[in-house]
C-alpha positions in Angstrom: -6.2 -14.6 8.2 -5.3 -10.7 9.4 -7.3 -8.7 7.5 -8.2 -4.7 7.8 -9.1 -1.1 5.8 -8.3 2.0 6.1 -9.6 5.0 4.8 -8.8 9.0 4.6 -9.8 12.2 2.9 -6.9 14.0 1.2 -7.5 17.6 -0.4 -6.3 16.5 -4.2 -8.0 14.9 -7.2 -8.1 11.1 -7.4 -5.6 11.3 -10.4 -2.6 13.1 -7.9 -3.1 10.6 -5.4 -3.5 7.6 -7.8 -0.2 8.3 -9.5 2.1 8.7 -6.1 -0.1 5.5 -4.8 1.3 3.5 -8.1 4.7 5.1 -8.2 6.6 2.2 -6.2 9.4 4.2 -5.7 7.9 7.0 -4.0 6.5 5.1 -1.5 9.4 5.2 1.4 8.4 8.9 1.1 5.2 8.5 2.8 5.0 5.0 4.1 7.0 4.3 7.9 8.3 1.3 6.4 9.1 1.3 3.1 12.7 1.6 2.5 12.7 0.6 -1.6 10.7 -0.2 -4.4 11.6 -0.5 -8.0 9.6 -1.3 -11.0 10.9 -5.0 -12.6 8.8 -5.3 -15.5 9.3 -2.8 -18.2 6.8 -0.8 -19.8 3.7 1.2 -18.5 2.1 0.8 -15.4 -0.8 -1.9 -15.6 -2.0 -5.4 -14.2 0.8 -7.2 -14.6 3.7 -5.4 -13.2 5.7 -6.5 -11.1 8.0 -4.7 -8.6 10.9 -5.3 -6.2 10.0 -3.3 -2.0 11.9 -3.9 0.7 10.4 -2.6 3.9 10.9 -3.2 8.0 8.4 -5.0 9.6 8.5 -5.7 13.7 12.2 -4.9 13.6 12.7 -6.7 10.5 14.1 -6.3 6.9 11.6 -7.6 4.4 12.1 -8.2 0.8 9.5 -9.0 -1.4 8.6 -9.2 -5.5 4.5 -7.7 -5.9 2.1 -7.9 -8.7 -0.4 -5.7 -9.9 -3.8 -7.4 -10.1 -6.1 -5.4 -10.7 -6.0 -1.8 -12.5 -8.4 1.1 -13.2 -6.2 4.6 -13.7 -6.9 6.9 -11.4 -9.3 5.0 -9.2 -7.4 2.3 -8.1 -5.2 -1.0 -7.9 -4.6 -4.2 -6.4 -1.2 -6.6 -5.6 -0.1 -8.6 -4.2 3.1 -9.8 -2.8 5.5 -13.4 -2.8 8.2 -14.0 -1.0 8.8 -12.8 2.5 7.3 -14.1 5.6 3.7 -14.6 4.4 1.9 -13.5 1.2 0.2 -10.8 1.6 -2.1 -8.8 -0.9 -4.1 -5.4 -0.4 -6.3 -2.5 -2.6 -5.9 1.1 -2.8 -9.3 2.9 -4.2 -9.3 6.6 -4.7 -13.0 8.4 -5.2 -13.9 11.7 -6.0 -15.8 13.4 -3.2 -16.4 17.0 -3.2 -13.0 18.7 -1.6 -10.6 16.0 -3.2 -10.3 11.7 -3.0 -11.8 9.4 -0.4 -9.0 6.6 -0.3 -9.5 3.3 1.2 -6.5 0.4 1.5 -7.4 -2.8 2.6 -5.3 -5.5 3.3 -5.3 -9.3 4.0 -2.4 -11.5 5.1 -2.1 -15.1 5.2 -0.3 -16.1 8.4 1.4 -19.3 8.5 2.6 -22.0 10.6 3.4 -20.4 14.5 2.2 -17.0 13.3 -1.3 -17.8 12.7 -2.1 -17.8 16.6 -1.2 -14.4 16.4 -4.0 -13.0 13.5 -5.7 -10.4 15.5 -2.7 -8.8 16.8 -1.3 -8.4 13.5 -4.6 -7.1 11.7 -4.2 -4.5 14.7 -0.9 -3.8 14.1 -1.0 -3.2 10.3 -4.1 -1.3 10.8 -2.5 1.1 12.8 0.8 1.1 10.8 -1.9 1.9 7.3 -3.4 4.6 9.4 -0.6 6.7 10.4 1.1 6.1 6.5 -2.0 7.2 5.0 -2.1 10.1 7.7 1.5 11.2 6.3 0.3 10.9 2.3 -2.3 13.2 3.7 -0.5 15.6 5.3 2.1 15.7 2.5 -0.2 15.7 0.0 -1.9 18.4 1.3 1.3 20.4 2.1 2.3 19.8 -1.6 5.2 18.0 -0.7 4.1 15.1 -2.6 
């Protein structure tokens, strides 16, 4: 199992980041590999709702369904994802610090078959690839682009 976290500062409340963080469709704005997301399930934003992300991986197109699991406004959530190559399922947790939100993603992916051999490499990998997308909602959080 590949498994990591990830953690920044960004200069806004918990509630600013929270809601561009939960905002599926906003998220090829500030991560390198979204491309899509949509909301499926209609309705308000809660455990429970499901959403439709395509995203490159390695080279790759990646389609996926997710579900939230877990759901506190403003603090944070957790999915997690069928389909695609393995199932995958990760956190986002914003806290108040003084100067703005501590955020922290983690992530754990279930490798399967061939790709299991390969764990560490890919906990690397989407470490780094969490670290420079959380390093872009910074900076364009911060910029008030987002």
């Amino acid at each position: 199992m590949a498994h990591g976290q990830v953690s920044t500062m960004i200069a806004r409340s918990p509630a600013e980041v929270f809601a561009i963080l939960i905002d599926v469709g906003r998220n090829a704005a500030w991560s390198s590999s979204a491309v899509e997301g949509r909301q499926t399930t209609p309705g308000p934003i809660g455990v429970g709702t499901r959403a439709r992300e395509v995203s490159t991986f390695l080279g790759r197109r990646i389609e996926v369904d997710s579900e939230i699991v877990a759901f506190e406004p403003d603090q944070g959530f957790a999915y997690l994802t069928t389909g695609g190559p393995f199932p995958f399922q990760g956190t986002f947790a914003c806290k108040a610090v003084d100067g703005g939100t501590w955020l922290t993603a983690t992530f754990e992916a279930r490798l399967r078959g061939p790709l299991k051999v390969v764990d560490g490499l890919f906990a690397i990998i989407v470490r780094r690839k969490f670290g420079h997308d959380l390093a872009n909602l910074k900076r364009l959080m911060e910029s008030r682009q987002l």
